[in-house]
C-alpha positions in Angstrom: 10.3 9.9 -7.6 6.8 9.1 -6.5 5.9 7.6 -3.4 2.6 5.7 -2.7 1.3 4.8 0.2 -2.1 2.9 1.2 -3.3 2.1 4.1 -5.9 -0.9 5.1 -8.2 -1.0 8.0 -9.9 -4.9 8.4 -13.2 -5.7 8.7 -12.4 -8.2 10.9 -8.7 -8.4 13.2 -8.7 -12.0 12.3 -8.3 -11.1 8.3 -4.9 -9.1 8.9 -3.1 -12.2 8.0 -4.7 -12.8 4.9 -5.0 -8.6 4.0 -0.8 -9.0 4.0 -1.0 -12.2 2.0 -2.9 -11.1 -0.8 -0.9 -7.4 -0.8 2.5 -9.6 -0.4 1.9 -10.5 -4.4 2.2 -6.7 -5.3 6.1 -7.3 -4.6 6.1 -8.9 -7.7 5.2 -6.3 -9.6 8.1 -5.2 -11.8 7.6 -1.4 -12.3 8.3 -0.3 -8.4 11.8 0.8 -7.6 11.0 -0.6 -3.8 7.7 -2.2 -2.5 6.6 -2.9 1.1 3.9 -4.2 2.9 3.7 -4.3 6.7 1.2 -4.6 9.4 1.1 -1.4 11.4 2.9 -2.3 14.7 0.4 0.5 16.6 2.2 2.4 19.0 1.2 5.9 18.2 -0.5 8.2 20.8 -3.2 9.3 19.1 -4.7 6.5 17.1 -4.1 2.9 16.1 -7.1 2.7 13.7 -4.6 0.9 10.2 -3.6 -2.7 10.2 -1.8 -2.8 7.2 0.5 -0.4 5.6 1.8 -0.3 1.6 4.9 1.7 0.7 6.0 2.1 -2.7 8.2 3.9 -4.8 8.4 4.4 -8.6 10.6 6.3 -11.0 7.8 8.3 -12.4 4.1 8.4 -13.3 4.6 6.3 -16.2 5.9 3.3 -14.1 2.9 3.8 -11.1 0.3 3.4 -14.0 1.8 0.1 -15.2 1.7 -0.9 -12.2 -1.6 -0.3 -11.4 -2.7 -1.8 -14.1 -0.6 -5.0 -13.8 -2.4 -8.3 -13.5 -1.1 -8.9 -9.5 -2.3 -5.4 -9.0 -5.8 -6.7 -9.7 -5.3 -9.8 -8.3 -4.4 -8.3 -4.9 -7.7 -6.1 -5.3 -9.6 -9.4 -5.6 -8.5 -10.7 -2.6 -8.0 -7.8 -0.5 -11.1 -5.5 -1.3 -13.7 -8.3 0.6 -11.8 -8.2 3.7 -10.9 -4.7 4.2 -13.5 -1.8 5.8 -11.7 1.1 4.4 -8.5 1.7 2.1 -6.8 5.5 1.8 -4.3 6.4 -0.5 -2.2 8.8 -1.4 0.7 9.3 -4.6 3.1 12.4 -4.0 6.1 13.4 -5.7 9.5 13.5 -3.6 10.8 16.5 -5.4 7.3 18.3 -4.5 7.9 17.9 -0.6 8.2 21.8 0.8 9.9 20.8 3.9 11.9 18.2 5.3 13.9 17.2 8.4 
């Protein structure tokens, strides 16, 4: 299983609402065995930089790429990309994780 993750930081605070509303429409993607989107709810110690978090997880790299290229994926990059300041990423397989508690 692969798991994505992506996380947002806003431009502006006042955008959060609308980063979550246009990421909400990737839940309507078919090819993800679970989707969420979440604003970060900022209680770690160190830093508190993310506003919005996505979570996903797909069967394999097959259904990840159909995903990405699915007309809400780009959709949601319309109306996310203007109000966002930086976006990381990061796609890892489950069976690849060398340690675990």
């Amino acid at each position: 299983m692969i798991r994505h993750i992506v996380l947002f930081i806003a431009k502006d605070r006042v955008d959060i609402d609308r980063i979550v509303d246009g990421l909400s429409i990737l839940t309507s993607i078919p090819h993800a065995r679970r989707i969420e989107i979440a604003r970060n709810r900022k209680t770690d110690q160190f830093g508190n930089d993310v506003d919005v978090v996505v979570y996903g997880e797909f069967d394999n790299e097959t259904e990840l790429a159909a995903y990405k290229a699915h007309d809400l994926y780009k959709e949601s990059i319309k109306r996310v990309r203007p109000l966002r300041e930086l976006r990381f990423a990061a796609d890892y397989d489950s069976m690849d994780v060398a340690w675990q508690i």
